[in-house]
C-alpha positions in Angstrom: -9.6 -6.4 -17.0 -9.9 -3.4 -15.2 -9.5 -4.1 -11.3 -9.9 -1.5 -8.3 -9.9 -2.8 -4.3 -10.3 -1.0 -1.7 -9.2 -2.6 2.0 -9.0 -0.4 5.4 -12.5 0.0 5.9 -14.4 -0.5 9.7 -15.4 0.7 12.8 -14.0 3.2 14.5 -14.6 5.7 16.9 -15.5 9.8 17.0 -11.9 11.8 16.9 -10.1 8.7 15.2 -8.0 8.0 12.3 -8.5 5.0 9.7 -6.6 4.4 6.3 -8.4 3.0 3.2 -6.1 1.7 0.4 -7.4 1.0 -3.1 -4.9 -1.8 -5.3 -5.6 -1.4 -8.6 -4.8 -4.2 -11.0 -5.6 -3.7 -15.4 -4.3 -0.3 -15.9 -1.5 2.0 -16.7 -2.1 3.1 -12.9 -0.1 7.0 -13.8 -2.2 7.7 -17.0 -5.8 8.2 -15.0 -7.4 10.2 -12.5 -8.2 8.5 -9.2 -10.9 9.4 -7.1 -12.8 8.6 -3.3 -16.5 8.9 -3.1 -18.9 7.5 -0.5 -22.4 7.1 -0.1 -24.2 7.1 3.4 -27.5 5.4 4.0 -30.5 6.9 2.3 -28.1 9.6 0.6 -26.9 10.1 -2.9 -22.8 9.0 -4.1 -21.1 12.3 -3.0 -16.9 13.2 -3.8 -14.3 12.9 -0.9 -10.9 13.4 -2.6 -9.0 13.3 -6.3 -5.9 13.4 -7.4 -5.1 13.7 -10.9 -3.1 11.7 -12.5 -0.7 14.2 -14.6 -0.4 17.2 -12.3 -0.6 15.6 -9.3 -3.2 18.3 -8.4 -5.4 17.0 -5.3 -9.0 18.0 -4.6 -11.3 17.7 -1.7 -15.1 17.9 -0.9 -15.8 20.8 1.8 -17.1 18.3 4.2 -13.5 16.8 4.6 -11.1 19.4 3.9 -8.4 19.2 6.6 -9.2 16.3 7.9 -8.7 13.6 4.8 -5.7 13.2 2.6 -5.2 11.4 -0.7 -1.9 10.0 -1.7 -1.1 8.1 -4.9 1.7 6.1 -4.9 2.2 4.7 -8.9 4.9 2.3 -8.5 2.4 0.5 -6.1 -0.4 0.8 -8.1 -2.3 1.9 -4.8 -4.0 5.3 -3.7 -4.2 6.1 -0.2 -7.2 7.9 1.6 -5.6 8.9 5.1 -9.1 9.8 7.1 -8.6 11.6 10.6 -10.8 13.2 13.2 -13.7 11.4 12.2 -17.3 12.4 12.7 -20.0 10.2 12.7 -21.4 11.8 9.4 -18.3 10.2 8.0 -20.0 7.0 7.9 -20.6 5.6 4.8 -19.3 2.7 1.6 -16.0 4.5 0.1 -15.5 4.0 -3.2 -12.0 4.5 -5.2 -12.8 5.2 -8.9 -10.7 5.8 -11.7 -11.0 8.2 -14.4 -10.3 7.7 -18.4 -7.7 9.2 -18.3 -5.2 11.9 -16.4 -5.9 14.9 -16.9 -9.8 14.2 -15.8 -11.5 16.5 -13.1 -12.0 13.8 -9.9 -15.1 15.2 -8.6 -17.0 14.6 -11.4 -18.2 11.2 -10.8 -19.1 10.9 -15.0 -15.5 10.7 -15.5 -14.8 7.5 -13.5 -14.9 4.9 -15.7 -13.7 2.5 -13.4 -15.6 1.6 -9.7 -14.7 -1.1 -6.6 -16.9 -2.7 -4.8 -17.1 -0.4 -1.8 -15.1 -0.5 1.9 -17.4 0.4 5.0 -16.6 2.8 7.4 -18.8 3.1 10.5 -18.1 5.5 13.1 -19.5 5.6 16.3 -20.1 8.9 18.3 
């Protein structure tokens, strides 16, 4: 069974840093895609950062370019979303996902096959 956790998630202010880590648990971790979204209140699921799983390639939505980084560390099983200078439009549930397989586009969110349960991040202005 097919597990994906996310931890690192909470309140922070304006101009800070937080670090979400998803564990993921069922998988051959290096064969598929992984993937950040988030979802604010009252708005629809929206892409953050991929990375695939073969190239290595990495991706980013244009509302967090420069600011986010994704790391995938497959020994560990674990990808790493490195947030900094946060705004308070940042604030949302973050997702990690994982695709079918690696070679899959991250910011298509059809792809992921595989969802957590969600971390919050609040950040306060």
């Amino acid at each position: 069974q097919v597990q994906l956790v996310e931890s690192g998630g909470g309140l922070v202010q304006a101009g800070g840093s937080l670090r979400l880590s998803c564990a993921a648990s069922g998988l051959t971790f290096s064969s598929h895609t992984m993937g950040w979204f988030r979802q604010a209140p009252g708005k629809e699921r929206e892409f953050v950062a991929g990375r695939r799983g073969t190239s290595g390639s990495t991706y980013y939505g244009d509302s967090v370019k420069g600011r986010f980084t994704i790391s995938r560390y497959n020994a560990k099983n674990t990808v790493i979303l490195q947030m900094n200078s946060l705004k308070p439009e940042d604030t949302a549930v973050y997702y990690c996902a994982a695709a079918g397989g690696p070679t899959n586009d991250p910011r298509a969110q059809a792809v992921m096959n595989y969802w957590g349960k969600g971390t919050l991040v609040t950040v306060s202005s």
